[in-house]
C-alpha positions as CSV (number, residue, x, y, z in Angstrom):
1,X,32.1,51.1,27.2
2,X,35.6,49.6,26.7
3,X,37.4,53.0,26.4
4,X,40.0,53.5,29.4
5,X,38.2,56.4,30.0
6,X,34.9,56.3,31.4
7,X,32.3,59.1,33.2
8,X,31.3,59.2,36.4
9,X,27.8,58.2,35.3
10,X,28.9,55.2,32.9
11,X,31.3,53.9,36.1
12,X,27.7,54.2,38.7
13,X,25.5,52.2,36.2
14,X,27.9,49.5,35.9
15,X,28.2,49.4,40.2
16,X,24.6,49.4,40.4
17,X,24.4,46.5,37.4
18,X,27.0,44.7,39.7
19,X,24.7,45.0,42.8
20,X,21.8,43.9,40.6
21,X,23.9,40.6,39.3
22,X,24.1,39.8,43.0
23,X,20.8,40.0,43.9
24,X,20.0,38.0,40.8
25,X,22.1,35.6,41.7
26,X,19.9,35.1,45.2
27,X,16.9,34.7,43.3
28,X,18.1,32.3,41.3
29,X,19.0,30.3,44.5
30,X,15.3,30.4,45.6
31,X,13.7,30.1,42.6
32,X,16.0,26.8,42.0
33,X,16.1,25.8,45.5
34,X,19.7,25.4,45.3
35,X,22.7,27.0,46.5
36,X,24.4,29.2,43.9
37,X,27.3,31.0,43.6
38,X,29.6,34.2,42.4
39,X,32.4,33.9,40.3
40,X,34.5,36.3,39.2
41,X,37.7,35.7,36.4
42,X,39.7,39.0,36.8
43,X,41.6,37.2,33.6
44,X,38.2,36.6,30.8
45,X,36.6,39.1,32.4
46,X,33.6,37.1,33.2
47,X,31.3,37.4,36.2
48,X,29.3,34.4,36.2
49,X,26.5,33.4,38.6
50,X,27.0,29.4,39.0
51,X,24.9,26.4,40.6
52,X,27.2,24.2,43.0
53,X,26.5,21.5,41.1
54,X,25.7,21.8,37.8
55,X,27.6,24.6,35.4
56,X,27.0,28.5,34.5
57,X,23.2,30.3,35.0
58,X,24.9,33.4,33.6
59,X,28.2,34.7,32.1
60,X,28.3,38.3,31.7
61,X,31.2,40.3,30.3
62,X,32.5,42.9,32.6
63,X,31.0,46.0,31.1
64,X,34.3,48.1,30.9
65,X,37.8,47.1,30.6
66,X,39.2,48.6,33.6
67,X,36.9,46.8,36.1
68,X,39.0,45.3,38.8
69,X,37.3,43.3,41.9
70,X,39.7,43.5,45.2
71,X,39.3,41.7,48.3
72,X,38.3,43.6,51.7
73,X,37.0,41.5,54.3
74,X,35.9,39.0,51.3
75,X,37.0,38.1,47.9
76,X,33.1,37.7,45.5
77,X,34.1,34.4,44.8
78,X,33.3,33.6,48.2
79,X,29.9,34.8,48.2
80,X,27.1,32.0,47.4
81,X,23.5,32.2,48.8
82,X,21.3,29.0,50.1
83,X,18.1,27.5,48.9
84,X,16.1,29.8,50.9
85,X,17.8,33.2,49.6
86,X,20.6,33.8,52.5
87,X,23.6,34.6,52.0
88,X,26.9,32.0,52.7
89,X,29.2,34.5,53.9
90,X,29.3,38.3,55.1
91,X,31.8,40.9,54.2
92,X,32.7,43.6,51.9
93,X,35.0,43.8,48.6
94,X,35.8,46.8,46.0
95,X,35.5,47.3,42.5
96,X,37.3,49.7,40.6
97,X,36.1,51.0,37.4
98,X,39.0,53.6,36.0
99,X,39.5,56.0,38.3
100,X,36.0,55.5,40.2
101,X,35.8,52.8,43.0
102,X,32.5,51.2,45.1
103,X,32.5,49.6,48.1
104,X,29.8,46.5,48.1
105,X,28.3,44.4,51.3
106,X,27.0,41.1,51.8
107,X,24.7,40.9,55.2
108,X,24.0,38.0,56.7
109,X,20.6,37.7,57.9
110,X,17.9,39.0,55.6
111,X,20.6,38.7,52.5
112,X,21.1,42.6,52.0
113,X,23.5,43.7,49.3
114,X,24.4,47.4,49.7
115,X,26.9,49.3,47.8
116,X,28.6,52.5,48.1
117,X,31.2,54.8,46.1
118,X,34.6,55.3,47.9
């Protein structure tokens, strides 16, 4: 999917695969017992999942060309969850994926991730 171009179906799996990276990432920061966090490079195109301390869990490729992260209330490279699966931070940011954009929220608390198309 690197076409400029991209369907309203190919644009909602790559939201929901985003959603999933972030609740990945909170796994990982039980199953490790150690705070991890989100990085996104708007410039490689990476969105990595990252210990503290410690390098890269996961480096994935944004999954189409156009993807763009923009800050709302936060940025996602302000989101990192503790040992025990809680989130850092609360807030929402966008994505935009061609002509398709989603709205995603971090809730303090129980860690909920929601996301939602504008």
């Amino acid at each position: 999917m690197s076409s400029t171009t991209i369907t309203p179906q190919e644009a909602e799996l790559i939201a929901k695969q985003v959603k999933e990276q972030l609740i990945l990432a909170q796994h990982v920061a039980i199953a490790h017992n150690r705070n991890v966090h989100i990085r996104v490079d708007q410039d490689t195109k990476e969105f990595r999942i990252r210990f503290a301390i410690g390098g890269d869990y996961l480096v994935v490729p944004f999954q189409h060309s156009s993807m763009l992260f923009e800050r709302m209330t936060i940025f996602p490279n302000s989101i990192y969850f503790l040992p025990n699966g809680h989130p850092g931070v609360s807030g929402s940011f966008s994505l935009r994926i061609g002509d398709h954009k989603y709205q995603y929220t971090v809730y303090l608390g129980k860690g909920m991730v929601a996301y939602r198309k504008m």
